[in-house]
C-alpha positions in Angstrom: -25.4 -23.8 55.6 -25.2 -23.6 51.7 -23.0 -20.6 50.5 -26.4 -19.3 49.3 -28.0 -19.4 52.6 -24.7 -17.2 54.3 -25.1 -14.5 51.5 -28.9 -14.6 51.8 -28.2 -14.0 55.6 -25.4 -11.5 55.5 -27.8 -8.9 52.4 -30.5 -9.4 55.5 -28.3 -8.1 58.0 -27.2 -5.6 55.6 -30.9 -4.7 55.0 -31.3 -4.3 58.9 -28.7 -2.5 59.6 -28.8 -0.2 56.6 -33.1 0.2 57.6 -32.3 0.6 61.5 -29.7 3.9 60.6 -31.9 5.5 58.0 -34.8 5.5 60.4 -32.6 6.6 63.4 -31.3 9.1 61.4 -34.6 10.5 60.1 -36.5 10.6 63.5 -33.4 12.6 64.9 -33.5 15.1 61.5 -37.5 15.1 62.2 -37.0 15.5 65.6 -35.5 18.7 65.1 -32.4 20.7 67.4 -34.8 20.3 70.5 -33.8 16.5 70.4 -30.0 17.4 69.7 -29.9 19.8 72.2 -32.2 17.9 75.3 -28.8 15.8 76.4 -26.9 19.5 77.2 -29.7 20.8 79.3 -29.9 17.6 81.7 -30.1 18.4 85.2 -28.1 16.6 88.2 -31.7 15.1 88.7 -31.0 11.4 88.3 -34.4 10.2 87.5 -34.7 12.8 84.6 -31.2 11.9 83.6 -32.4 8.5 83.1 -35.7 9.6 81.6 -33.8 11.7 78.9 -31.3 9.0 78.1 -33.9 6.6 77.4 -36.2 9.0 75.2 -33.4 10.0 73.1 -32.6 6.6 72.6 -35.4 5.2 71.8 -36.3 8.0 69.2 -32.8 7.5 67.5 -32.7 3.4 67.8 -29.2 3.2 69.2 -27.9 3.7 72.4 -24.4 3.8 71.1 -25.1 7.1 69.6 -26.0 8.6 72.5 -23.4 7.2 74.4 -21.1 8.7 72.0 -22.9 11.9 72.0 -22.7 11.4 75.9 -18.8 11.1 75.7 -18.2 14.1 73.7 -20.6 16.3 76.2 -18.2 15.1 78.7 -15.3 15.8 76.9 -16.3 19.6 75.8 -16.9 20.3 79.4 -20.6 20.5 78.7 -21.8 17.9 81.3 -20.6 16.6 84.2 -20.0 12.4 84.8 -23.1 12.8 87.8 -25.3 14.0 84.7 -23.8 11.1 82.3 -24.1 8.3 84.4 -28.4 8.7 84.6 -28.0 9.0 80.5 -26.4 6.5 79.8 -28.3 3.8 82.1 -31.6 5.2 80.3 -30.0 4.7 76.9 -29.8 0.8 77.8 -33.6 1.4 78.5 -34.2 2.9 75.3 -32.3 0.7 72.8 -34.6 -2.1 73.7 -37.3 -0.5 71.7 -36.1 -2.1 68.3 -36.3 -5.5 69.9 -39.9 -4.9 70.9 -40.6 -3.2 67.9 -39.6 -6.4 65.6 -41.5 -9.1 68.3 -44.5 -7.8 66.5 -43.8 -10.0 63.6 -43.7 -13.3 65.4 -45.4 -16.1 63.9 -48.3 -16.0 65.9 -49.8 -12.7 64.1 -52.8 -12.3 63.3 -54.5 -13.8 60.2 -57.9 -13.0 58.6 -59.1 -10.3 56.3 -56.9 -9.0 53.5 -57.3 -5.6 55.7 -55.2 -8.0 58.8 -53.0 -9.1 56.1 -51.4 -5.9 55.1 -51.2 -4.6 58.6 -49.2 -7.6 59.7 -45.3 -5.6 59.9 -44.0 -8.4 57.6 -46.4 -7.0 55.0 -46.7 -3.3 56.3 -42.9 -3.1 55.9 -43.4 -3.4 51.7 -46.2 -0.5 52.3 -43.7 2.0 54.4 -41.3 1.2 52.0 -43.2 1.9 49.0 -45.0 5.0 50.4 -41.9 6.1 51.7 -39.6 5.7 48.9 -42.3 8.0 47.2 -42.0 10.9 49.9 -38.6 10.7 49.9 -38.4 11.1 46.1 -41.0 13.8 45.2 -42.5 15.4 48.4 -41.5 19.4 48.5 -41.6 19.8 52.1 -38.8 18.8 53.9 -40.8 17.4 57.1 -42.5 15.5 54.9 -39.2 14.0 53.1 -37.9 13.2 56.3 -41.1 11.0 57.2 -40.9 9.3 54.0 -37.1 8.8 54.7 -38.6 7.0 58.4 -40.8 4.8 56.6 -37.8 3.7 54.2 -35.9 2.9 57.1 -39.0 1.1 59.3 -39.9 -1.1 56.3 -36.4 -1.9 55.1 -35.2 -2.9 58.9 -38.4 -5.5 58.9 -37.7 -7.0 55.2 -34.2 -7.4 56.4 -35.4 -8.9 59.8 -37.3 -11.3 57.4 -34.4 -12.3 55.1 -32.5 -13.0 58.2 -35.3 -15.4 59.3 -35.8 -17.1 55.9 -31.8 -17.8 55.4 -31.7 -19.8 58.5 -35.5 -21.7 58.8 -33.9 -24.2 56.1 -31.6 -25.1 59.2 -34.2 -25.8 61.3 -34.2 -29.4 61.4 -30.5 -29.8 60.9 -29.2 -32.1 64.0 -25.7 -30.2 63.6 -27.4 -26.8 63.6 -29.9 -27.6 66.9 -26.9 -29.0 68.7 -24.8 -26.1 68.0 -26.7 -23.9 70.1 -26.3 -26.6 73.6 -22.9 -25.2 73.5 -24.5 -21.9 74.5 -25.6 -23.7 77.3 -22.5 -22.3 79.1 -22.7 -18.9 80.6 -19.4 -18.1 80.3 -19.2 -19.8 76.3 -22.7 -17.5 75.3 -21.3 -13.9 77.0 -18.2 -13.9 74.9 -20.0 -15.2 71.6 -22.7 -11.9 72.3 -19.9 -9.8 73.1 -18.1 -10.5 69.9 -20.9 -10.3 67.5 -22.0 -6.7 69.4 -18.5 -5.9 69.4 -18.0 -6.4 65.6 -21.0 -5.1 64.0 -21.3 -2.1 67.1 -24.9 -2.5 67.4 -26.7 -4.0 70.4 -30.1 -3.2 68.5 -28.8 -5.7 65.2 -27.0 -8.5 67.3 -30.4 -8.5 69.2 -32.1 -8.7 66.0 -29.9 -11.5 64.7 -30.6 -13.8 67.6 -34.6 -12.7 67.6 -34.2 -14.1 63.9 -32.4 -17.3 64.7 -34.7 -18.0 68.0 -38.0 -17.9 65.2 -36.6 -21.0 64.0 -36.7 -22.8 67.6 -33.5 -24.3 67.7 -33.1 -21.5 70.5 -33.7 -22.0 74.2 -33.9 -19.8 77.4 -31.1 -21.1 78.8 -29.0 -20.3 75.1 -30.2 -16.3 74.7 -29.7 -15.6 78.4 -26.4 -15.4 78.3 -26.2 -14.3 75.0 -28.1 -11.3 75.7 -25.6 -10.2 78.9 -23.1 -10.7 76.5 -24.8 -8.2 73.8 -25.0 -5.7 76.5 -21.5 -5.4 77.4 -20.4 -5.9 73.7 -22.4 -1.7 72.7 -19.8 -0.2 75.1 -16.8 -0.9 72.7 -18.5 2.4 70.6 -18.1 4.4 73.6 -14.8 3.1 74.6 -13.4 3.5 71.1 -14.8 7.3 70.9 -12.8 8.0 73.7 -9.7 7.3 72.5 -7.8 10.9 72.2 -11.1 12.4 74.2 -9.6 13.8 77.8 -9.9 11.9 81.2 -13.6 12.9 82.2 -14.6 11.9 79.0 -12.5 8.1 79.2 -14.7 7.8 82.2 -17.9 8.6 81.3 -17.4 5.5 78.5 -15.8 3.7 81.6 -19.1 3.8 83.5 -21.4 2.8 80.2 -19.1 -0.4 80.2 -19.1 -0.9 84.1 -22.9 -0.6 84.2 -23.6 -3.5 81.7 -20.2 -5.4 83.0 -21.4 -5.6 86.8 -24.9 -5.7 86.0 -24.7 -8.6 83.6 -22.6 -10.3 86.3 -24.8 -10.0 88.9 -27.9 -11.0 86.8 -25.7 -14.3 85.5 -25.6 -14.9 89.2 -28.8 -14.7 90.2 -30.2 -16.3 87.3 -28.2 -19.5 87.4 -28.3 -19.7 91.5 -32.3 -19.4 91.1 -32.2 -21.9 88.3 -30.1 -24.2 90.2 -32.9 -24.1 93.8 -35.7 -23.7 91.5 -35.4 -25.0 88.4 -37.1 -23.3 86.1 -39.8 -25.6 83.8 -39.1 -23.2 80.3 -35.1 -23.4 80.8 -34.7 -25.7 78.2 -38.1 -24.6 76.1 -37.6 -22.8 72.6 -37.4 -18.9 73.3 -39.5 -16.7 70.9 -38.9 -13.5 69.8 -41.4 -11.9 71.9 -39.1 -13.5 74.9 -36.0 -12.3 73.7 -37.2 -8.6 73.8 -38.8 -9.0 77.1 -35.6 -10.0 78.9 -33.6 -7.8 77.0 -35.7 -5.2 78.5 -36.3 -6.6 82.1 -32.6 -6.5 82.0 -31.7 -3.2 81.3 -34.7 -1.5 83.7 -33.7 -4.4 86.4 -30.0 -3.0 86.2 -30.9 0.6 85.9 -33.0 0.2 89.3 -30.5 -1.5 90.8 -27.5 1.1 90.1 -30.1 4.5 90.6 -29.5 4.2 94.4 -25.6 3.7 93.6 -24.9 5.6 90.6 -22.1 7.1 92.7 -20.4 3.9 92.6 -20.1 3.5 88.7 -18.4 7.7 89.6 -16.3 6.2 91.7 -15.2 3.2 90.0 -14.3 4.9 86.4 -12.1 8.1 88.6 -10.5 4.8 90.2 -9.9 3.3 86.3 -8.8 6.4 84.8 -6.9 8.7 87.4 -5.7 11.8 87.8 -2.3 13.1 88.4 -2.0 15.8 91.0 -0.6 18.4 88.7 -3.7 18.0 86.6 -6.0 18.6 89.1 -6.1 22.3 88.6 -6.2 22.5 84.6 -9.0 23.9 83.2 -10.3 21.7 80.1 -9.3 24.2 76.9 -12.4 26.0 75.3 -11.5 24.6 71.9 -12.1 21.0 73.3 -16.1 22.1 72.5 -14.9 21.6 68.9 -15.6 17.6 68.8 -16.1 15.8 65.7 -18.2 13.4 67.8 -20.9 16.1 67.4 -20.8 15.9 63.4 -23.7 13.3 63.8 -25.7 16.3 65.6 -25.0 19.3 63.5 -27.1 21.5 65.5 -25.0 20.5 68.5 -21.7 21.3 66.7 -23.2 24.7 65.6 -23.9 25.4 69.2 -20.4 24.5 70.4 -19.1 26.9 67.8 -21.1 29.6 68.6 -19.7 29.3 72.0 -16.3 29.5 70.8 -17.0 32.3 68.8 -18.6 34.3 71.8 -15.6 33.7 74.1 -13.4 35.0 71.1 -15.5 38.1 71.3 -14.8 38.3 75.5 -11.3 38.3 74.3 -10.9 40.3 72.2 -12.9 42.7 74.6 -10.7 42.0 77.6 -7.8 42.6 75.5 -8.8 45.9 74.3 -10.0 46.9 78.5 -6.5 46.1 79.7 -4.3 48.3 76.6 -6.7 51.1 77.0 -6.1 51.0 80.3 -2.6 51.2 79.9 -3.0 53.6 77.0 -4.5 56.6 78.9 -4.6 55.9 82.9 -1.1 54.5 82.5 -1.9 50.8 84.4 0.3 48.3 82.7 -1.8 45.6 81.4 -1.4 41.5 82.7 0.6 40.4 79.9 0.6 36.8 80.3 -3.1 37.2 80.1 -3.1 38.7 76.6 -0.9 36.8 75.0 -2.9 34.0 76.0 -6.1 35.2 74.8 -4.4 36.8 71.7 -3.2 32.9 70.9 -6.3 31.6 71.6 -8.3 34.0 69.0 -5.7 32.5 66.5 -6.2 29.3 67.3 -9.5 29.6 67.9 -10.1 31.3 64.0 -8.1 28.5 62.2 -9.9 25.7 64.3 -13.0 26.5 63.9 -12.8 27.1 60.1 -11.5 24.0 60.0 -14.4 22.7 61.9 -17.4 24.1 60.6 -16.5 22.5 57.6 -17.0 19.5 58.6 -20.8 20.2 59.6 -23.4 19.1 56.7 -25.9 22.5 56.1 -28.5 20.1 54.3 -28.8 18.8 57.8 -29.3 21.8 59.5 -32.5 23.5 59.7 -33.4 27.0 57.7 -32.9 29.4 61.1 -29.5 27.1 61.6 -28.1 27.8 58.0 -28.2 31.3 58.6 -26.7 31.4 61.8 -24.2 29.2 60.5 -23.2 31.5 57.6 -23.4 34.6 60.2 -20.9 32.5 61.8 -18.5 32.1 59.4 -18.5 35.9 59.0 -17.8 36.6 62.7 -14.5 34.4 63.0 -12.9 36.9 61.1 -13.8 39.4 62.5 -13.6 38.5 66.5 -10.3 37.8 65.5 -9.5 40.8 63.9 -10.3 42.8 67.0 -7.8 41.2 68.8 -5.2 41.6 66.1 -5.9 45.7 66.5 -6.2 45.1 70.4 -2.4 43.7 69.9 -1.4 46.5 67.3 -2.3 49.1 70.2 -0.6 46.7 72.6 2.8 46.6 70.2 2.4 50.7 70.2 2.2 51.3 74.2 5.3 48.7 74.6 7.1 51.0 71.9 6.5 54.4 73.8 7.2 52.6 77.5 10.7 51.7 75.4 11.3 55.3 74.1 9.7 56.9 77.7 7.5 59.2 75.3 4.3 60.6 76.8 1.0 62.2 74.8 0.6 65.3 76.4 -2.6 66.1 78.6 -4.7 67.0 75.9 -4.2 64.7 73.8 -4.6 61.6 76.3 -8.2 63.2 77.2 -9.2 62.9 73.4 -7.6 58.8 73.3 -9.6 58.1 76.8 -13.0 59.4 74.7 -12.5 57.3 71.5 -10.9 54.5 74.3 -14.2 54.4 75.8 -16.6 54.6 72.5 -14.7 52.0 71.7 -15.2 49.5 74.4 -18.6 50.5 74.1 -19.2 49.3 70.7 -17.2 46.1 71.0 -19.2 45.5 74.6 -22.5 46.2 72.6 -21.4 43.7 69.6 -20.4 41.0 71.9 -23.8 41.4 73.7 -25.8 41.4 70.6 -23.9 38.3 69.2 -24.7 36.7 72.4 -28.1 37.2 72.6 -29.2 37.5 69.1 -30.4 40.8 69.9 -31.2 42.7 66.6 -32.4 45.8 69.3 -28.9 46.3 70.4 -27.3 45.2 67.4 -28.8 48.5 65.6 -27.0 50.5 68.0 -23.7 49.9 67.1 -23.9 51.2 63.9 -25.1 54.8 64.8 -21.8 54.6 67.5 -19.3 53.3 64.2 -20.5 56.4 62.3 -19.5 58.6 65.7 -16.5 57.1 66.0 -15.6 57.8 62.7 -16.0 61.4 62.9 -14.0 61.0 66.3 -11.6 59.9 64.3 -11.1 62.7 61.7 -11.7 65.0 64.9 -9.0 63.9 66.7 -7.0 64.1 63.4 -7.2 66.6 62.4 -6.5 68.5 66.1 -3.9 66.6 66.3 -1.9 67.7 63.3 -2.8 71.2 64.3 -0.6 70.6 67.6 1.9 68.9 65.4 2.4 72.0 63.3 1.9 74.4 66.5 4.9 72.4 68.0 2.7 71.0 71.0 3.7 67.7 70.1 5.9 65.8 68.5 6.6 63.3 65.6 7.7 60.8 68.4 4.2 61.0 69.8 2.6 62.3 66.7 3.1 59.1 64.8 1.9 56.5 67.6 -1.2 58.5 68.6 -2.7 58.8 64.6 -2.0 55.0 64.5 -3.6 54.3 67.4 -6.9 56.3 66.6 -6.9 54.3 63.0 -6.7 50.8 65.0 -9.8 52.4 66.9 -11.7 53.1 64.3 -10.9 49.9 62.7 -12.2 48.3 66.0 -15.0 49.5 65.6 -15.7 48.5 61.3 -15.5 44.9 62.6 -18.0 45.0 65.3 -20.2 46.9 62.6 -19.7 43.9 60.5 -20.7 41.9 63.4 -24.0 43.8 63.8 -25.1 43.9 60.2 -25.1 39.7 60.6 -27.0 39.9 63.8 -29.5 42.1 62.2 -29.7 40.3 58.8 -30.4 36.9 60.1 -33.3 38.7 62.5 -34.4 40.6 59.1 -34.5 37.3 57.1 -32.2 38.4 54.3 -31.5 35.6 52.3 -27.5 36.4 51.2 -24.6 37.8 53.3 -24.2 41.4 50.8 -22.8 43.6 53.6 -22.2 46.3 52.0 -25.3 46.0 50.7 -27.1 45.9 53.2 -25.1 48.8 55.5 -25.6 51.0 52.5 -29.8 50.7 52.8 -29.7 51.3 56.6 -27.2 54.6 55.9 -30.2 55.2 53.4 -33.3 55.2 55.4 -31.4 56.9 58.6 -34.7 55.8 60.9 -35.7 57.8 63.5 -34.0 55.2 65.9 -30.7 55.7 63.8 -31.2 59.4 64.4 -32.2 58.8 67.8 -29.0 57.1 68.8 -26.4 59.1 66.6 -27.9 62.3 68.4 -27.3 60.1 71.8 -23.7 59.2 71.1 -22.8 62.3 69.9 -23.2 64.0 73.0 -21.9 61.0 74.6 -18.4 61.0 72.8 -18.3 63.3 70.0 -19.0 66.3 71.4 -15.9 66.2 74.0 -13.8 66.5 70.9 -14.9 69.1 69.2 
């Protein structure tokens, strides 16, 4: 082979390669979240597990991706390894689709009419590519620009196919090049040399194509691409193993079992292959294999194996627990909540939104539980579990400069319009989760002051703290429910209940300073119980913030202008706003004054 005849054969590769992500890419943008999200919503059912790993696959032409995506579900907690192990044997269904998708440009296709001509793929790919290099350049729509971005990828994955072929026909009739491939003869010699290539280039889908473009010369035979082929299968799981290097121990096994499924099954096909061989001796052993044969047994392989292991899949459990163990002290660790976070998911942004909105919602539950346990201790005198809030007080800082840090990281072109929003609503509600807990730990900081000093509020004044105590875990209860849900109905709520709690606020002020001057109280308490009203009613400004996002996202509005947009609803005071002002007013307010 000439040095023109490598480079001609490594830009063909390139071509395939480069045509097999863009279209993989494409279908899963076109696809929409439904197809990012189907993996998280598998079921223990192990026939659907499979069915869902191979449509997923198939649509995204590369079961390495979603044996990645498989690891990092595993990883975040999200899915369990008796859900993984049916998703990953119908992955290796699914990435045989590009092998049967480029048999249909053997050399037997069909001739004829100029009509026959173009619709042979060799030709068709020149016709996707130029159609869809034009929707990919001018089309308005983005549905449409994704489809023209598909047939980009569909046509340059078959020109590449055919460079591949055309750099190595010249070899054809070489005697050095024919007996080259004898040597593949040996099982053991063609699994390694289909491990390495897969391993390299980390695509079972272009190794495949590689040998489909050799075998169209005929210097090929059955007995050559067999064990080539097992070896191509075992060589995808070095993806998955290498994406689970930092991932924790659940996730180590779910790559274990990808790589134990195509290690045992290849094995065990070798086996039978040969030992059938060897009684029957097969009459096409030593005939040249076509592309159209190399696809078939790549997928009679992987549904033979995935039949085979269905009845067992407990086994592949077993056996990856067995690889990567678990200490005893371990056994009772929960897997962190910021382990969702997993840049893994970058290739999925809606998947990556999701885990942060997740995050977000348990920083709200904090914040909440925080607040329950220092009210509690604030006016019914029950010291609150304070192991528990400091932990959740260091997870909402954590948690805030993480997922900053994260949600950077995820591309909003490749989001959808609804998913933009809520990411931008999501930004906005870090800040101020977190900021609850900060006041949650102010009031904390001011009870642990007073237990110090043994100072008391008097009576009257812890009645008026238990009212504001409980509008306040209303509101925050109501925020964390609306963020939740999405709920703009409960979400318009909250801000009726800010405005009460703000004249709470000035209520209990302003009664306050009268027992000040009357000599009921004193500075000692005077001081702690005006600071603890203001951390109240900052409480509650956040979880209005909270709200206005909830309800601007549900209203459409195209830009984040809070204040903005709090002022128009203050301005319109709907019959509902009245409705629920009147409602909390007679619920808190008017105990106070």
């Amino acid at each position: 082979m000439n040095i023109l005849s490598l480079l001609k054969l490594l830009g063909g590769l390139g071509l395939f390669l480069y045509g097999m992500l863009t279209m993989g890419n494409a279908l899963e943008k076109m696809a929409g979240e439904k197809l990012e999200k189907t993996l998280e919503t598998v079921t223990g059912n192990i026939f659907k597990a499979v069915g869902v790993g191979a449509l997923v696959t198939g649509i995204i032409q590369s079961s390495s991706a979603t044996t990645v995506m498989v690891v990092g579900f595993v990883n975040a907690g999200i899915m369990n390894l008796k859900q993984a192990v049916g998703v990953i044997m119908g992955a290796n269904i699914g990435t045989t689709v590009t092998a049967q998708l480029l048999r249909l440009d053997s050399s037997g296709a069909v001739e004829g009419s100029l009509l026959m001509q173009i619709l042979k793929p060799s030709m068709l790919a020149y016709v996707a590519v130029a159609i869809g290099a034009g929707l990919f350049m001018f089309a308005k729509k983005r549905k449409l620009h994704d489809f023209g971005e598909i047939l980009l990828g569909f046509g340059v994955l078959f020109i590449g196919m055919s460079v591949m072929e055309g750099s190595v026909t010249a070899l054809r009739d070489m005697p050095w090049f024919q007996q080259m491939f004898t040597l593949f003869t040996n099982p053991v010699l063609g699994i390694l040399v289909g491990l390495g290539v897969t391993a390299i280039i980390q695509s079972s889908s272009a190794s495949i194509g590689i040998l489909q473009a050799v075998a169209a010369t005929g210097a090929i035979t059955y007995g050559a691409a067999i064990p080539i082929i097992l070896g191509q299968n075992i060589g995808t799981c070095v993806t998955a193993l290498l994406s689970a290097v930092g991932a924790n121990k659940n996730a180590k096994r779910a790559a274990m079992i990808h790589f134990y499924f195509n290690l045992i099954g290849s094995v065990v096909f070798i086996v039978i292959v040969y030992a059938a061989n060897a009684f029957l001796h097969f009459s096409f052993w030593d005939d040249p294999i076509g592309k159209a044969g190399i696809a078939n047994f790549h997928t009679a392989f992987n549904v033979a194996c995935t039949l085979l292991f269905i009845p067992f899949h407990n086994v592949l459990i077993t056996l990856a627990e067995k690889t990567i163990k678990t200490k005893p002290a371990e056994e009772s660790q929960v897997v962190e909540d910021l382990s969702r976070l997993d840049q893994r998911f970058y290739s999925s942004p809606a998947v990556a939104l999701d885990q942060c909105n997740k995050i977000i919602l348990s920083m709200g539950k904090c914040g909440m539980q925080n607040l329950n346990m220092v009210d509690a201790a604030l006016v019914d005198g029950k010291p609150p579990h304070s192991e528990t809030f400091r932990e959740n007080e260091s997870f909402l800082d954590r948690a805030e400069a993480r997922l900053n840090s994260y949600m950077l990281g995820i591309k909003e072109e490749d989001l959808s319009e609804s998913s933009r929003k809520t990411y931008a609503e999501m930004l906005h509600s870090i800040g101020d989760f977190e900021r609850v807990g900060d006041y949650a730990e102010n009031l904390l900081e001011i009870y642990e002051d007073m237990q110090e000093r043994g100072t008391t509020f008097s009576q009257e004044a812890t009645s008026e703290l238990r009212v504001m105590s409980l509008a306040t875990e209303e509101i925050v209860s109501l925020t964390v429910t609306a963020y939740e849900t999405s709920d703009a109905a409960v979400a318009r709520q909250i801000e009726p209940l800010e405005d009460v709690i703000d004249s709470i606020k000035e209520a209990l002020k302003s009664r306050h300073i009268s027992r000040l001057q009357n000599g009921i109280c004193t500075v000692n308490t005077g001081i702690p119980f005006l600071d603890i009203i203001h951390n109240y009613e900052k409480i509650a400004d956040h979880c209005s913030n909270v709200a206005v996002y909830v309800m601007m996202r549900a209203d459409d509005a195209q830009q984040f202008d809070i204040h903005e947009y709090r002022k128009i609803l203050k301005d319109i005071r709907t019959d509902e706003f009245q409705a629920f002002s009147s409602l909390y007013e007679n619920k808190y307010l008017n105990k106070v004054i």
